[in-house]
C-alpha positions as CSV (number, residue, x, y, z in Angstrom):
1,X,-0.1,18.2,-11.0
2,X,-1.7,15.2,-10.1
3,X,-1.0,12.7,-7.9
4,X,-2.0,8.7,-7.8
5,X,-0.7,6.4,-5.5
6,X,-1.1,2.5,-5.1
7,X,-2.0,-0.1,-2.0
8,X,0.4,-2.7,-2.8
9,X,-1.0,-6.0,-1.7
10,X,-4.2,-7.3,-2.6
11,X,-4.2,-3.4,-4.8
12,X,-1.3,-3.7,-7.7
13,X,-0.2,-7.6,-6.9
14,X,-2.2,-10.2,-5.1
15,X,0.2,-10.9,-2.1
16,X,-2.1,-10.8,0.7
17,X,-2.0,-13.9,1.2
18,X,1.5,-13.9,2.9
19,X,2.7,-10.6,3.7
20,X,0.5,-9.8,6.6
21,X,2.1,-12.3,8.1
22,X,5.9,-12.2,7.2
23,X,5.6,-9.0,8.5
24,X,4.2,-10.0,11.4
25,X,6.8,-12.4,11.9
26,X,9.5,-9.6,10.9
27,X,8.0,-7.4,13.6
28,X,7.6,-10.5,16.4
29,X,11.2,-11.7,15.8
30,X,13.1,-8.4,16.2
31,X,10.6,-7.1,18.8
32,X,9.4,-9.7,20.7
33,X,5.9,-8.2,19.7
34,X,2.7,-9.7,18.6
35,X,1.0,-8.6,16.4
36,X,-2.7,-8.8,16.2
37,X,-3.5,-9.4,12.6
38,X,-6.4,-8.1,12.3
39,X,-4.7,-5.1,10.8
40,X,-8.4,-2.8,11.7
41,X,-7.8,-2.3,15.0
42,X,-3.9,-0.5,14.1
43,X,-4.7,3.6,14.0
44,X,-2.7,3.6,10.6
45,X,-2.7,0.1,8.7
46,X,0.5,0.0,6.7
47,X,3.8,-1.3,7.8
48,X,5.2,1.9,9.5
49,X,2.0,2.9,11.2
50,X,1.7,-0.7,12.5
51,X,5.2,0.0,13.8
52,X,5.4,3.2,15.2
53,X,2.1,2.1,17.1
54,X,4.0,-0.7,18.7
55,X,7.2,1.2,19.0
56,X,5.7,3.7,20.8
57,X,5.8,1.3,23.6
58,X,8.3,2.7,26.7
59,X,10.4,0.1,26.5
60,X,11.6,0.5,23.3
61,X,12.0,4.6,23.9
62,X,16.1,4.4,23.2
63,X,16.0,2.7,20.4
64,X,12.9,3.2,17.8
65,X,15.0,4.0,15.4
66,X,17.4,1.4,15.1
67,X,14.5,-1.2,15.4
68,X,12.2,0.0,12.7
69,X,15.2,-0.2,10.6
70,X,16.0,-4.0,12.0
71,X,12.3,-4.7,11.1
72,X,12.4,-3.4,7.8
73,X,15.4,-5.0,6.6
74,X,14.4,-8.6,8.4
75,X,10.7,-8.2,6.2
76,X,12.8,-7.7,3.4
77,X,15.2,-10.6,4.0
78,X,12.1,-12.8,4.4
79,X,9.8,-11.6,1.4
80,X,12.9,-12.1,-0.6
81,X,13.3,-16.0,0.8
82,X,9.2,-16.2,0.4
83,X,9.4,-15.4,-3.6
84,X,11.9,-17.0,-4.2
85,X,10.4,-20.2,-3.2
86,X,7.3,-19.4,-4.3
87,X,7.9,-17.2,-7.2
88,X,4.3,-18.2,-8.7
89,X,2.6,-17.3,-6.3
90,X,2.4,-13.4,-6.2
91,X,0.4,-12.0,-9.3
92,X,0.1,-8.5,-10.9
93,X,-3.7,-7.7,-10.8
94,X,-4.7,-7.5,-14.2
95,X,-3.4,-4.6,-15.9
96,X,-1.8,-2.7,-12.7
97,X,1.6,-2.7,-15.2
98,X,-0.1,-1.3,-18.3
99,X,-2.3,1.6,-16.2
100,X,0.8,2.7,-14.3
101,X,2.5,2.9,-17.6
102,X,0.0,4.8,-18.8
103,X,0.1,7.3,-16.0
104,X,3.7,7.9,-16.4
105,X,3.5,8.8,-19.5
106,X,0.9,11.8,-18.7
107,X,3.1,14.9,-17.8
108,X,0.7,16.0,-15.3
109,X,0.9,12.8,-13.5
110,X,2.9,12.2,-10.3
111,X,2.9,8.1,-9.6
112,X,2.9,7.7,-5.8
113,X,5.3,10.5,-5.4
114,X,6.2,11.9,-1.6
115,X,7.8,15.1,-2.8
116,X,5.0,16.7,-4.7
117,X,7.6,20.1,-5.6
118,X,4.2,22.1,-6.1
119,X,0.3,22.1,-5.5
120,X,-1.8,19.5,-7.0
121,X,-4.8,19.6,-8.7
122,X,-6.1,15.9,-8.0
123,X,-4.9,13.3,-5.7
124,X,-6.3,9.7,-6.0
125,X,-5.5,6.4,-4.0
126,X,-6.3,2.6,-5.2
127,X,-6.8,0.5,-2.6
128,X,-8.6,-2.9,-1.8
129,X,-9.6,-1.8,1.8
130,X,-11.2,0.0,5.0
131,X,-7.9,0.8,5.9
132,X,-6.9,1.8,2.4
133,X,-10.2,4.2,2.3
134,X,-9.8,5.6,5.6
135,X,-6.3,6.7,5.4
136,X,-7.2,8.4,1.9
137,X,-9.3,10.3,3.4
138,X,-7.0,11.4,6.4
139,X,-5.2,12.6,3.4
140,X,-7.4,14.3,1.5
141,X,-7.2,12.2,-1.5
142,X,-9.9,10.7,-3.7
143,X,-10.6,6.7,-3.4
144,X,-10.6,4.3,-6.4
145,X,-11.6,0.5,-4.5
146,X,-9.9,-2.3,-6.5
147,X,-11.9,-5.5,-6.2
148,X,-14.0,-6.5,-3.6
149,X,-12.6,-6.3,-0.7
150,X,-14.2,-2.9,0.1
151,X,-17.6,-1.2,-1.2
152,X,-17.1,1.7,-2.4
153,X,-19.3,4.4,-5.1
154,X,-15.8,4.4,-7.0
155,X,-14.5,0.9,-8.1
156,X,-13.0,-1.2,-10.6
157,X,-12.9,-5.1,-10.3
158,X,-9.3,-4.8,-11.6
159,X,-7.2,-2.4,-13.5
160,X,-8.2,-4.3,-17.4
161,X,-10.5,-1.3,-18.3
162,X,-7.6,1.5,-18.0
163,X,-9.3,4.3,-20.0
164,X,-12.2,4.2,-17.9
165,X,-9.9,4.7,-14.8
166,X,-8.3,7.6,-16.8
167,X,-11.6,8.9,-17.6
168,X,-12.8,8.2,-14.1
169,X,-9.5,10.4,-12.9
170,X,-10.6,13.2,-15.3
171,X,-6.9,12.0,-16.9
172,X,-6.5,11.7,-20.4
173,X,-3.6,9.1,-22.2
């Protein structure tokens, strides 16, 4: 089995130009934290690591729970409002859609899959930076950069050239 999973923003869809800070604003207007945006300094940079840093503040001991869903469903609420007054402004990076295809169609191939129901024989992350990188290798997976956001000996400008990414993933369509 192999597994490949996907950055979101700035990796499969360039978004980051917004939601670093809805969720910021998501996190600040349920919490009454501030977030410091630049995301680096977090131990784990994605949404829940951000949170459970900040939730691991004492005054919020009773109720983590119930926050981190509040947050959750208040970023929602206001990436939903942001697209949909700004629909043009979030684009796939180019051929994200057709590569994921592609590896969906490979039996082998688990796409960003949490229950793995067996061992693996390759694990692979794209990602478009440090914090991408760094948390790959926490995990044990393998690094493809997307972009240039983040050097890297592995890395594709975008996803156009799918069969060398396969190849590079020692996958075959």
């Amino acid at each position: 089995m192999h597994v490949v999973m996907f950055d979101i923003d700035g990796t499969l869809v360039d978004s980051a130009g917004f939601d670093g800070e809805l969720y910021a604003a998501a996190v600040g207007e349920v919490t009454g934290v501030q977030l410091d945006q630049r995301w680096g300094r977090y131990e784990h940079v994605s949404d829940s690591g951000i949170l459970e840093q900040v939730l691991r503040e004492p005054r919020f001991s009773n109720d983590r729970a119930a926050l981190a869903a509040r947050v959750q469903q208040h970023f929602v609420g206001l990436v939903r409002d942001y697209l949909e007054a700004q629909s043009k402004s979030v684009r796939e990076i180019a051929g994200a859609k057709r590569l994921i295809e592609r590896l969906r169609g490979l039996p082998e191939v688990r796409v960003a899959q949490r229950a793995l129901g067996g061992a693996t024989r390759s694990r692979a992350t794209f990602g478009d930076g440090p914090w991408d990188q760094q948390a790959s290798r926490e995990l044990g997976y393998d690094v493809v950069a997307i972009g240039r956001g983040v050097s890297h000996p592995v890395a594709f400008d975008d996803f156009s050239d799918s069969d060398a990414i396969l190849e590079r993933l020692h996958l075959r369509a």
